[in-house]
ZABA-231492 format. One line per 3 residues: number of its first residue (from 0); their letters; for each residue x, y, z of N, C-alpha, C. Coordinates in nm, 3 decimals. Atoms other than C-alpha are relative to their C-alpha. Last residue first. Example, Ala and Ser with C-alpha at 12.3 -4.5 7.8 and 13.67 -1.06 7.14 Angstrom:
2
1> SA> -0.082:-0.119:-0.006:1.367:-0.106:0.714:-0.077:0.109:0.073 | 0.089:-0.119:0.000:1.230:-0.450:0.780:0.090:0.120:0.000;
This chain:
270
269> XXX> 0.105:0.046:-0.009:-6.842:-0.110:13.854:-0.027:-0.116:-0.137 | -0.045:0.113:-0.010:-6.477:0.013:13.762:-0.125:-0.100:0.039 | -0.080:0.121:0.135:-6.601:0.262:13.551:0.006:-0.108:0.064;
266> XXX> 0.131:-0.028:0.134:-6.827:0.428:13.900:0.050:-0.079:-0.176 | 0.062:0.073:-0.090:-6.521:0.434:14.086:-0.076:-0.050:-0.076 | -0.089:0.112:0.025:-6.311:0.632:13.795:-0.059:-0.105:0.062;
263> XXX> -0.007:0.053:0.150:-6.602:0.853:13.755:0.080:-0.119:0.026 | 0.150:0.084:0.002:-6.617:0.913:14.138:-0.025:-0.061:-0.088 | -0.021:0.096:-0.111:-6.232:1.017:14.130:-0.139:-0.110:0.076;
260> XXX> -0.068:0.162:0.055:-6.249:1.201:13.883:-0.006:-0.108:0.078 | 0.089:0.052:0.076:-6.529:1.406:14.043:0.107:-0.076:-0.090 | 0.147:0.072:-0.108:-6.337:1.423:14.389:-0.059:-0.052:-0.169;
257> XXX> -0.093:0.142:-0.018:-5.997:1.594:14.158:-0.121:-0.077:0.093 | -0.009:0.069:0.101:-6.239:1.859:14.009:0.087:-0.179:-0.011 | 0.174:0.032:0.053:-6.405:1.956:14.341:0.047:-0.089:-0.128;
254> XXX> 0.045:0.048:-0.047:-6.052:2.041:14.435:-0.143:-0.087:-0.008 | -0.063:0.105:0.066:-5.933:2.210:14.197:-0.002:-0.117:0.082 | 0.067:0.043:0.155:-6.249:2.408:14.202:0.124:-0.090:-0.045;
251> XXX> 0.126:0.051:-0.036:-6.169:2.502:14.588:-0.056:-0.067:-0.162 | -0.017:0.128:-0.076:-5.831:2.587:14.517:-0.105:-0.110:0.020 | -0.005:0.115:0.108:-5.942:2.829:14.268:0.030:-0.158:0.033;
248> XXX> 0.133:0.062:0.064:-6.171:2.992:14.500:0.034:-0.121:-0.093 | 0.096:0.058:-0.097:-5.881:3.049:14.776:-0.135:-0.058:-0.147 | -0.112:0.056:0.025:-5.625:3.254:14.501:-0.098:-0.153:0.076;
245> XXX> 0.000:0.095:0.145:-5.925:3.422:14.397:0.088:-0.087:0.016 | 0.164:0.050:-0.049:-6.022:3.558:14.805:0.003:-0.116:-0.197 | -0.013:0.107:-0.076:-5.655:3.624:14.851:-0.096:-0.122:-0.019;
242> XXX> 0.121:-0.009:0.001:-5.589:3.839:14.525:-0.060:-0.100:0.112 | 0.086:0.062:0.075:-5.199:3.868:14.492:-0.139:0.009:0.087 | 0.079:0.025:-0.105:-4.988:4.193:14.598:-0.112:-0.123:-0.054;
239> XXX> 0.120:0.034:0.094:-4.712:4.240:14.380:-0.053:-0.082:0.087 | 0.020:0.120:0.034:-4.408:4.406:14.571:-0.123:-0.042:-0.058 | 0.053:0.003:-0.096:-4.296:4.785:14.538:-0.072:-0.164:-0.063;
236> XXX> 0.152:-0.033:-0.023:-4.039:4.802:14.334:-0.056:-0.071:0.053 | 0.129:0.088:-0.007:-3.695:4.844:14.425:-0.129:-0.028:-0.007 | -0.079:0.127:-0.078:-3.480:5.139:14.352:-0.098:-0.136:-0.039;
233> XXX> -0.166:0.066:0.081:-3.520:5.420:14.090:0.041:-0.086:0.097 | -0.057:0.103:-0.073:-3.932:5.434:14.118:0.130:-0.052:-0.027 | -0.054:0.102:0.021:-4.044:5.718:13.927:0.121:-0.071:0.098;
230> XXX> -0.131:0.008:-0.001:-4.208:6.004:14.167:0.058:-0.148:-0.085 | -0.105:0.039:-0.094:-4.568:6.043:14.116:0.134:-0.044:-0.045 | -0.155:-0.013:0.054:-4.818:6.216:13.893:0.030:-0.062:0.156;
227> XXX> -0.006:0.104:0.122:-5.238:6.120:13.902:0.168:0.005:-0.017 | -0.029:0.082:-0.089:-5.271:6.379:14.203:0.025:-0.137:-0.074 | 0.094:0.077:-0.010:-5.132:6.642:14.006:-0.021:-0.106:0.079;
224> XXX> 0.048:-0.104:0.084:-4.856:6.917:14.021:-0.156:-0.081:0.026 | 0.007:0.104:0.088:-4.733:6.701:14.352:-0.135:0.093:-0.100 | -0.114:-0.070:0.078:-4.671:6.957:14.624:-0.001:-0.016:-0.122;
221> XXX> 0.058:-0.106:0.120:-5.019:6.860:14.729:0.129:0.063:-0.043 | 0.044:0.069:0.102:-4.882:6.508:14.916:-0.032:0.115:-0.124 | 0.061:-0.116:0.070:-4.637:6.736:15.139:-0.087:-0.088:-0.136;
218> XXX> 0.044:-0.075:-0.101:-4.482:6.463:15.382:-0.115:0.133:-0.038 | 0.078:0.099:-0.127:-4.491:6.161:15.196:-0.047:0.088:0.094 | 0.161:0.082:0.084:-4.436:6.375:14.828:-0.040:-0.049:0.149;
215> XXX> 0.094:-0.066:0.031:-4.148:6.543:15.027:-0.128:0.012:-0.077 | 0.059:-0.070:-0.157:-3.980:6.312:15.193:-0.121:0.105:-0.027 | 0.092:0.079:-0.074:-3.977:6.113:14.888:-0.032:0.027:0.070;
212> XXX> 0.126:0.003:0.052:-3.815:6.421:14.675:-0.121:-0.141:0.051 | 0.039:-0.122:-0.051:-3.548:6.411:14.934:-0.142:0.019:-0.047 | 0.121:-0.025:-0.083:-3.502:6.074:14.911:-0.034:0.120:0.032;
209> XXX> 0.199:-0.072:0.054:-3.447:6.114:14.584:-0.032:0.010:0.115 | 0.122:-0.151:0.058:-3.090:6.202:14.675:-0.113:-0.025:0.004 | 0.158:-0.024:0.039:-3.021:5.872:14.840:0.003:0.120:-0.029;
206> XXX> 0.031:0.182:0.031:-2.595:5.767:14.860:-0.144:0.035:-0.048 | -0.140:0.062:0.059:-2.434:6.144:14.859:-0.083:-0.125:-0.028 | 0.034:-0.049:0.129:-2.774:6.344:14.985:0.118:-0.026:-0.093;
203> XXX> 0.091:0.035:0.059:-2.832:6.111:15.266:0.009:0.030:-0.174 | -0.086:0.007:0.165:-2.463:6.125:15.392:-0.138:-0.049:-0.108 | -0.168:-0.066:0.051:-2.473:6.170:15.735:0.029:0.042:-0.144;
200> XXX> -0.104:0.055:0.071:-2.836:6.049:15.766:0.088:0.078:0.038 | 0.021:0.123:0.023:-3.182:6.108:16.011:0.131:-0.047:-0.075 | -0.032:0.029:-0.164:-3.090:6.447:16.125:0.028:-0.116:-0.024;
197> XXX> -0.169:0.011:-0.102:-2.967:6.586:15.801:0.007:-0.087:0.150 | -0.014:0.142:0.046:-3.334:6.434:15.669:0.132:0.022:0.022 | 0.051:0.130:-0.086:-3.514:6.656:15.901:0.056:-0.132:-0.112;
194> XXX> -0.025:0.016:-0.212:-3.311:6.963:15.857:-0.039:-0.163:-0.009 | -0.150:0.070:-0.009:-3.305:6.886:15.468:0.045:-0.004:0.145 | -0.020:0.128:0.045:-3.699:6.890:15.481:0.155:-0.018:-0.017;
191> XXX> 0.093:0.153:-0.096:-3.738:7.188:15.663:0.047:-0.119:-0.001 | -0.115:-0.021:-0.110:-3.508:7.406:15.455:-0.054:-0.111:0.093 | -0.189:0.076:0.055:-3.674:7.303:15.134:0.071:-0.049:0.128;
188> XXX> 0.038:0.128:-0.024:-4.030:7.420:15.339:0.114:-0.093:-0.069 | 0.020:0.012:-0.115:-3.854:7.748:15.394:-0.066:-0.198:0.037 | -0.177:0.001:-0.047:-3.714:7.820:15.032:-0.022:-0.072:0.194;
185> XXX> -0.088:-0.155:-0.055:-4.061:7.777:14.921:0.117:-0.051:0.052 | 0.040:0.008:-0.142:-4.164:7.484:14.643:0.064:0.106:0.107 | -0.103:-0.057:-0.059:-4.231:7.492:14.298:-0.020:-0.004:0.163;
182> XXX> 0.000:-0.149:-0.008:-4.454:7.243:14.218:0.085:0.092:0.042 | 0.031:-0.125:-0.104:-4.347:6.920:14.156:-0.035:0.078:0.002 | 0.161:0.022:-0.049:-4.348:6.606:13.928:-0.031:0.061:0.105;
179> XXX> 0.181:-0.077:0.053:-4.109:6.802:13.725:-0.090:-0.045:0.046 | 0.043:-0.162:-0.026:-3.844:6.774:14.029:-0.135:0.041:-0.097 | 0.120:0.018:-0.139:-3.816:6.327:13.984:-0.114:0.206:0.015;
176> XXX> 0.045:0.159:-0.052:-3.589:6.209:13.696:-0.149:0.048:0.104 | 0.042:0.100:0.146:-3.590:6.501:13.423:-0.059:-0.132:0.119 | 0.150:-0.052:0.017:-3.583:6.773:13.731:-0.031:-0.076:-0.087;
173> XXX> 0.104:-0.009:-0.095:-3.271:6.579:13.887:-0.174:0.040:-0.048 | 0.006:0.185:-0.015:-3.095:6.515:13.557:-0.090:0.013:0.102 | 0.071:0.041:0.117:-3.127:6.927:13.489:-0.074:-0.137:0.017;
170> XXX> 0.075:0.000:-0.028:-2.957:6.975:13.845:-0.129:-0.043:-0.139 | 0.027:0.048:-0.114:-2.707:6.793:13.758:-0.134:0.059:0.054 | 0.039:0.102:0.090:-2.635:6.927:13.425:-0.065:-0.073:0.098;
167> XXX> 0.117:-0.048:0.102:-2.664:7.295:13.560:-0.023:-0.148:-0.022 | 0.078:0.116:-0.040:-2.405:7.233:13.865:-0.140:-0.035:-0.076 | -0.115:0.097:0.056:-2.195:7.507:13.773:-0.055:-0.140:-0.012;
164> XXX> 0.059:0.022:0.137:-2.557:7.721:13.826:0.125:-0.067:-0.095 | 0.040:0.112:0.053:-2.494:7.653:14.162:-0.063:-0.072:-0.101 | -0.046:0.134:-0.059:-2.219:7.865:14.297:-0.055:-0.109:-0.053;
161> XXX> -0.115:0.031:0.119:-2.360:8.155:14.088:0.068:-0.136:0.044 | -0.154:-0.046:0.013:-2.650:8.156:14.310:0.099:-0.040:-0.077 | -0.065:0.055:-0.047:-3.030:8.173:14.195:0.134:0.049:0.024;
158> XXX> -0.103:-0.144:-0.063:-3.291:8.372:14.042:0.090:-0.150:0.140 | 0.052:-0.107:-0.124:-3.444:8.070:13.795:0.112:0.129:0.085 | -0.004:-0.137:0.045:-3.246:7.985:13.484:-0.117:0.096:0.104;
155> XXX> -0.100:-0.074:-0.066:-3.080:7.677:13.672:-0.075:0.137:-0.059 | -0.101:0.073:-0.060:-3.453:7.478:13.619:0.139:0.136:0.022 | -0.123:0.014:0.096:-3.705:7.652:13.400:0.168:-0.006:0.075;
152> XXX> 0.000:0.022:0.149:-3.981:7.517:13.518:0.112:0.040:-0.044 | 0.032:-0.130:0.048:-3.848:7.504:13.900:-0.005:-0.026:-0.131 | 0.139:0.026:0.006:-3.834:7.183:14.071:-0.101:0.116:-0.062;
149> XXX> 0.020:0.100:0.106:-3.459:7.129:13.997:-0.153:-0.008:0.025 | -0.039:0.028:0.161:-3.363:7.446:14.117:-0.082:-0.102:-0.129 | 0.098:-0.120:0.038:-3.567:7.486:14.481:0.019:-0.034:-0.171;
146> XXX> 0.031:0.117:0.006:-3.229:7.142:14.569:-0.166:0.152:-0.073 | -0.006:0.099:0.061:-3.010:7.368:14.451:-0.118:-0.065:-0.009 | 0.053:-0.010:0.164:-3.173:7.681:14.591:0.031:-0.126:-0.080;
143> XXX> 0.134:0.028:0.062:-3.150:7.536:14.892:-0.041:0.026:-0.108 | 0.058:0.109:-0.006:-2.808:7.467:14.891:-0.135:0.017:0.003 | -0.024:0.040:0.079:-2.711:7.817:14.797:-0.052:-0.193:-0.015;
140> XXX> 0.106:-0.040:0.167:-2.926:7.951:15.034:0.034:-0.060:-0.093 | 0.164:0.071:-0.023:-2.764:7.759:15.306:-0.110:0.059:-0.107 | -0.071:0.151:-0.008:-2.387:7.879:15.171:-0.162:-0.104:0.028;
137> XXX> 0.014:-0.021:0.125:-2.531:8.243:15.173:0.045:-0.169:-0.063 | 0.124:0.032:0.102:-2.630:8.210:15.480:-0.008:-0.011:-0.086 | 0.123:0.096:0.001:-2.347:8.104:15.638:-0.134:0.026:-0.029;
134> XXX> 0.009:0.101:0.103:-2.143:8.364:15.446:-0.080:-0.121:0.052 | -0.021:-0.007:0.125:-2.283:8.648:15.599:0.046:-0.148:-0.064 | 0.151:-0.017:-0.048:-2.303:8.514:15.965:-0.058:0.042:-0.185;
131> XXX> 0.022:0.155:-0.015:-1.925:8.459:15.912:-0.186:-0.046:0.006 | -0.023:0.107:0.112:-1.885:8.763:15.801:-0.016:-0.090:0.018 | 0.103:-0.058:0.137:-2.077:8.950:16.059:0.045:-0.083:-0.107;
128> XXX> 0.124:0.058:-0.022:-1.869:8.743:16.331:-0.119:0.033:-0.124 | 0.030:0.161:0.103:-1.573:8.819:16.139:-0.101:-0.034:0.058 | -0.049:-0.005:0.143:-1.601:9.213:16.212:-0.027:-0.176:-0.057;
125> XXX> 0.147:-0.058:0.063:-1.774:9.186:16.556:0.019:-0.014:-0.151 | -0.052:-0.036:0.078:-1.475:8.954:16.698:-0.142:0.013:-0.076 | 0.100:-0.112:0.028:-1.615:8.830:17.008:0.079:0.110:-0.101;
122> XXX> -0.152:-0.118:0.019:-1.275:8.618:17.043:-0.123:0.112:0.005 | -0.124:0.044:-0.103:-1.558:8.293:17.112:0.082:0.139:0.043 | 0.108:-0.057:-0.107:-1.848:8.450:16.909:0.124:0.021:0.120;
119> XXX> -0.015:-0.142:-0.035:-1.549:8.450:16.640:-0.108:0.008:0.098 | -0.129:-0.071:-0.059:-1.504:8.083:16.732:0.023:0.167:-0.008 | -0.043:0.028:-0.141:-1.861:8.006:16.680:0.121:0.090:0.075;
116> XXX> 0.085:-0.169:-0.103:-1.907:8.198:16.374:0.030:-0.047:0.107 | -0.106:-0.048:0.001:-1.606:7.895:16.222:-0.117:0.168:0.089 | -0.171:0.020:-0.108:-1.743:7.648:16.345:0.018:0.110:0.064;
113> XXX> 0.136:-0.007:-0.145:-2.168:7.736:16.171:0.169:-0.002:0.090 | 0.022:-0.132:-0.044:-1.907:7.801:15.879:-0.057:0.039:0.134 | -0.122:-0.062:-0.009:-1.737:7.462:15.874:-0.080:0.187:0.023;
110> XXX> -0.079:0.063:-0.143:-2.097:7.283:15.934:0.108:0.080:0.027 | 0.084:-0.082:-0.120:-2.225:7.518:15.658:0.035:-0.051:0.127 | 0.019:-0.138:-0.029:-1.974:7.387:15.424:-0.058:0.085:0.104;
107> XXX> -0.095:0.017:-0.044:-2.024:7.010:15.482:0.058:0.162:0.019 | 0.036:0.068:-0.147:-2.361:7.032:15.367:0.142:0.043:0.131 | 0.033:-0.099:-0.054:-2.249:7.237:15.082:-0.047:-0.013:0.155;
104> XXX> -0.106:-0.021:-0.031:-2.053:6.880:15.003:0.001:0.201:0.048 | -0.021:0.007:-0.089:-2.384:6.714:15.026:0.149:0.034:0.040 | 0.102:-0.009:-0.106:-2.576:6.942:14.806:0.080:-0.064:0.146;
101> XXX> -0.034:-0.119:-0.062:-2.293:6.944:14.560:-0.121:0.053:0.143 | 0.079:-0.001:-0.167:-2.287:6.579:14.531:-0.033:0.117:0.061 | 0.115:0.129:0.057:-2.177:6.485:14.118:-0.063:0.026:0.182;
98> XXX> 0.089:0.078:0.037:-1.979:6.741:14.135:-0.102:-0.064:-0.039 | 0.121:-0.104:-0.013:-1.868:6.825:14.457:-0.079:0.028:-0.130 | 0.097:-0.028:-0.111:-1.745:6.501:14.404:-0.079:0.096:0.038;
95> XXX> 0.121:0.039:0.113:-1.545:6.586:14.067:-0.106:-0.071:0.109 | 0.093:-0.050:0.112:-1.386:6.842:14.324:-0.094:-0.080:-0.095 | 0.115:-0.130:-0.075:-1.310:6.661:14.593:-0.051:0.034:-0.085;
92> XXX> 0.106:0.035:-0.016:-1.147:6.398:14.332:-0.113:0.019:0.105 | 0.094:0.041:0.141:-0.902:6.625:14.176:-0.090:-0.104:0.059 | 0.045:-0.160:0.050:-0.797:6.789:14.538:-0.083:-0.056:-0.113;
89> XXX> 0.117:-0.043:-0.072:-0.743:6.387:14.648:-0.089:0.149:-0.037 | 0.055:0.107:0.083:-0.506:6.289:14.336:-0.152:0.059:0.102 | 0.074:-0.080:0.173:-0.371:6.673:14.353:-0.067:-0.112:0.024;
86> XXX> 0.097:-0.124:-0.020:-0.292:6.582:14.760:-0.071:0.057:-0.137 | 0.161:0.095:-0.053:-0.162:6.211:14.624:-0.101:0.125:0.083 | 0.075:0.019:0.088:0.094:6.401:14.416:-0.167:-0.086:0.072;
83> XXX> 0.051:-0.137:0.100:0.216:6.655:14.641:-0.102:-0.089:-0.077 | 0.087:-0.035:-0.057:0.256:6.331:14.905:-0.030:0.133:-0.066 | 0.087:0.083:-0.016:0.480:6.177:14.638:-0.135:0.065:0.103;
80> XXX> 0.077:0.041:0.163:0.652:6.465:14.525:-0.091:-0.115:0.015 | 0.095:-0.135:0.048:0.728:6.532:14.897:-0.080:0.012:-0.114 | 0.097:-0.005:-0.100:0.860:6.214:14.997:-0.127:0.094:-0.060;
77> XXX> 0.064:0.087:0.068:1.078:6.201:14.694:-0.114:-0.006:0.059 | 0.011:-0.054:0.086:1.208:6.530:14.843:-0.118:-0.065:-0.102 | 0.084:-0.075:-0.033:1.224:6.338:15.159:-0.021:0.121:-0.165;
74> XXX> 0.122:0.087:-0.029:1.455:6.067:14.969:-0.124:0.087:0.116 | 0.071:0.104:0.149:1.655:6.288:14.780:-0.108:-0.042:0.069 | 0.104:-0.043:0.061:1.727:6.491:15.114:-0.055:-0.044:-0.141;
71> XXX> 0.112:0.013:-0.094:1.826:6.179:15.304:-0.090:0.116:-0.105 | 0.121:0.149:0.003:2.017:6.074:15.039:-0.093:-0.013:0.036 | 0.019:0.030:0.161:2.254:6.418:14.995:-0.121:-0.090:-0.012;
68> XXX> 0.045:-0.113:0.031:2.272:6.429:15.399:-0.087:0.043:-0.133 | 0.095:0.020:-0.074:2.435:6.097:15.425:-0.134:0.070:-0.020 | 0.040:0.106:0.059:2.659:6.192:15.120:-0.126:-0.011:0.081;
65> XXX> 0.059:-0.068:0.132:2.741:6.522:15.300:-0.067:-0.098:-0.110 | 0.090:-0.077:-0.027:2.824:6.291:15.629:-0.099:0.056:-0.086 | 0.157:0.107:-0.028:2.995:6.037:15.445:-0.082:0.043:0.024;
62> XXX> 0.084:0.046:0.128:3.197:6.311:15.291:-0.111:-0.064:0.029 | 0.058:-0.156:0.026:3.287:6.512:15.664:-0.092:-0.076:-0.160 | 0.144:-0.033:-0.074:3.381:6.144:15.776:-0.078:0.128:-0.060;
59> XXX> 0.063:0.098:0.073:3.624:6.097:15.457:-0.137:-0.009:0.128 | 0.018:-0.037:0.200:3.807:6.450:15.493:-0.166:-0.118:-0.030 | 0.086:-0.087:-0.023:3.839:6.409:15.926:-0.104:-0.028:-0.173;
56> XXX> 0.102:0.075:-0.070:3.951:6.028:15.885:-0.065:0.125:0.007 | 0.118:0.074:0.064:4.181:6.182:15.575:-0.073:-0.044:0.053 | 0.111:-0.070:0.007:4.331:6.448:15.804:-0.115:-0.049:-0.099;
53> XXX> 0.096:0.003:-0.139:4.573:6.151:16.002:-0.129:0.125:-0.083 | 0.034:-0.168:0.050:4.793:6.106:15.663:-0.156:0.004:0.075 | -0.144:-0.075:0.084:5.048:5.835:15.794:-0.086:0.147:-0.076;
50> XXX> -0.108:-0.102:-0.096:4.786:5.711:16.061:0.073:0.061:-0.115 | 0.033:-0.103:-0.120:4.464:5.678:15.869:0.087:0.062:0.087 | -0.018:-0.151:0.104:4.692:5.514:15.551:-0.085:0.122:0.116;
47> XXX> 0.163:-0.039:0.060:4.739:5.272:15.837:-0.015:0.105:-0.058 | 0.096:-0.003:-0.086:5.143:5.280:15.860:-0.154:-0.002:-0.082 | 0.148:0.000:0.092:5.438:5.215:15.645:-0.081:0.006:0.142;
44> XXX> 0.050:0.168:0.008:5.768:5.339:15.845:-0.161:0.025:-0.054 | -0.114:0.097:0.010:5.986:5.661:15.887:-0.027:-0.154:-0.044 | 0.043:0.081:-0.179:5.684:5.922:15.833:0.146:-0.111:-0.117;
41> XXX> 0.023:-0.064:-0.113:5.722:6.229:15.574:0.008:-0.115:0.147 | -0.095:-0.022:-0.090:5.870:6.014:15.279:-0.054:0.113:0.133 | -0.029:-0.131:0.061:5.528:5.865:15.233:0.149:0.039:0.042;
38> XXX> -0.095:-0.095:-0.103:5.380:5.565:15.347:0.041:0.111:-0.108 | -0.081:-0.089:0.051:5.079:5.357:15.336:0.119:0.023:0.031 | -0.118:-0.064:-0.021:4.920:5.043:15.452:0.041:0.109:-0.120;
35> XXX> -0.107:-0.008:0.048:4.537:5.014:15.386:0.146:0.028:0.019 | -0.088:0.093:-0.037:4.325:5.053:15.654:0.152:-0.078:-0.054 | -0.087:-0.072:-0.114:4.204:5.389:15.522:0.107:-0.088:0.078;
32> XXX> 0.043:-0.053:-0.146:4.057:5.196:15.273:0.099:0.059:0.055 | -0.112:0.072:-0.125:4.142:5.129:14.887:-0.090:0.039:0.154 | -0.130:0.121:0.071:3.938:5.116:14.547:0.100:-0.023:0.122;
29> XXX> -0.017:0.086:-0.121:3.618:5.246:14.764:0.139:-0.134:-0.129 | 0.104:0.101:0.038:3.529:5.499:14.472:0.071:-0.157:0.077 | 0.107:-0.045:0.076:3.594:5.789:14.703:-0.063:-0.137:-0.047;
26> XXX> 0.081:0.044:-0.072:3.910:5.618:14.886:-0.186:0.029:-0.083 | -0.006:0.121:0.004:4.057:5.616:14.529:-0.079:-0.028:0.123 | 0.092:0.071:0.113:3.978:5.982:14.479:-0.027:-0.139:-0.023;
23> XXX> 0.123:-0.057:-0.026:4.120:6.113:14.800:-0.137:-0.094:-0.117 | 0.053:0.106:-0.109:4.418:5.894:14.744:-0.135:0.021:0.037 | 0.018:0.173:0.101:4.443:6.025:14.376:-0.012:-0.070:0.137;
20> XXX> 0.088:-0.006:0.055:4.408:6.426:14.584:-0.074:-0.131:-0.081 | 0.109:-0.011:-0.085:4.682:6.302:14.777:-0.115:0.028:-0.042 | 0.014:-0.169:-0.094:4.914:6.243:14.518:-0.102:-0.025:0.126;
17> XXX> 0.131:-0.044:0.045:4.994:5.890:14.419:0.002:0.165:0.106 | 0.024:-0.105:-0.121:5.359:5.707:14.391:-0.164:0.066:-0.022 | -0.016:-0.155:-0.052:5.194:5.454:14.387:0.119:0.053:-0.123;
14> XXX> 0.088:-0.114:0.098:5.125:5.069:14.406:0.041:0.159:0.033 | 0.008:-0.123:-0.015:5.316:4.814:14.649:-0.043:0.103:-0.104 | -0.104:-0.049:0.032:5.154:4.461:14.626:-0.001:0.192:-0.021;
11> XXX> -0.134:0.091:-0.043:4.985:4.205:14.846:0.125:0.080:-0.055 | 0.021:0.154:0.053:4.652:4.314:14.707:0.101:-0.081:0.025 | 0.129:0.072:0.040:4.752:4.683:14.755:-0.035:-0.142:-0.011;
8> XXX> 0.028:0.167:0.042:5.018:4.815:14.964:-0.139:-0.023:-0.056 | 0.184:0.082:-0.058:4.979:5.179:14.933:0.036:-0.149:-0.009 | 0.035:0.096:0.056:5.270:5.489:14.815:-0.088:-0.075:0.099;
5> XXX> 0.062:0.100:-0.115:5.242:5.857:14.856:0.017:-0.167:-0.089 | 0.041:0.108:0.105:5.456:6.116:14.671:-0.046:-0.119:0.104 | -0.098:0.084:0.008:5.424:6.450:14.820:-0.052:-0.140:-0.009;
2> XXX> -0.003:0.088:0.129:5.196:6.773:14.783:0.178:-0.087:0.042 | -0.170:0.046:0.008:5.096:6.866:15.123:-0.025:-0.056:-0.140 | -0.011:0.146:-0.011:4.730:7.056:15.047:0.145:-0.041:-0.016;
């Protein structure tokens, strides 16, 4: 770096001598500009501190740049910590969804597996086709056993999968509200009844669970341990039907009773 003594009009007045490194540092925290007059003994007359030391427009573009650079990656960095944190906020509430829904987030499973055999039918890939054929069943067992679980006397401690004995309290709540008024039921007539209520919803077993156990009292009345047991009513109950033929007799007697005042009163005024 030239070392020689620089001076600067400032504010109307001349300031300096300053090294080059103190001009470097003064453009830095914007105490002068490039526009500034300088001079130095190297040049005969004051000039734009850009002309009298021409490698400060390279020096102070190359900074802005690295500054530029500096801000942008802060602010994609910030980017990043922010979209890290709203992928944990979503990851942590998949999970306490599967949950409180694991029936309809196994749902969602077997769709991705039924895909994913596809595409190895696609590549005819014998190796992942078997796996994939492997885990979609084991993914449809596991949902049926869920829902097999809660109608079983002794609830998760039947022969089940490890997948859905995480789901113990849940299925528990299920056999307390609706499953003990069942018999056990086969893995085949389970399967039935979530076919035909996957067809009918998207999202039956997220918003209506019981209806499962409604489909299956309406459709299977002897599932039902007894015929004296039925499903407690967790929505709306069923409306209160009045008596047509009493509602009609009493009319008729309040009627009869307003005529015989009405003869009496006649009959006084005589």
């Amino acid at each position: 770096m030239a070392k020689y003594a620089i001076y600067v009009i400032h504010n109307g007045e001349q300031i300096g001598p300053f090294t080059k490194s103190c001009i470097m540092e003064m453009l830095a925290n914007r105490e002068i500009t490039l526009d500034h007059s300088a001079w130095h003994d190297k040049i005969s007359d004051w000039l734009p501190l850009k002309d009298a030391i021409p490698d400060l427009v390279e020096w102070k573009r190359q900074r802005e740049e690295s500054a530029r650079w500096e801000e942008g990656s802060k602010q994609r960095e910030e980017k990043e910590k922010q979209e890290a944190a709203r992928r944990d906020d979503f990851y942590k509430q998949q999970e306490i969804e599967k949950t409180l829904y694991p029936s309809y987030f196994l749902r969602a499973d077997i769709a991705a597996a039924e895909k994913e055999l596809e595409d190895a039918k696609r590549d005819d890939d014998r190796d992942y086709i078997q796996d994939m054929k492997d885990a979609l069943k084991r993914v449809k067992t596991a949902r049926v056993d869920f829902w097999r679980a809660t109608m079983h006397k002794y609830g998760v401690c039947c022969n089940i999968d490890d997948d859905i004995i995480e789901h113990a309290d849940l299925i528990d709540r299920f056999t307390a509200d609706y499953g003990r008024f069942f018999k056990p039921q086969s893995a085949k007539r389970i399967s039935d009844i979530l076919d035909a209520l996957d067809s009918a919803s998207a999202d039956w077993d997220k918003t209506e669970p019981h209806s499962f156990y409604v489909t299956l009292r309406d459709n299977f009345p002897n599932s039902l341990k007894t015929k004296t047991e039925s499903i407690p009513r967790s929505h709306k109950p069923a409306p209160i039907h009045t008596n047509k033929h009493a509602v009609e007799w009493t009319q008729v007697v309040t009627v009869a009773l307003i005529l015989l005042v009405i003869v009496l009163v006649l009959l006084a005024g005589r």
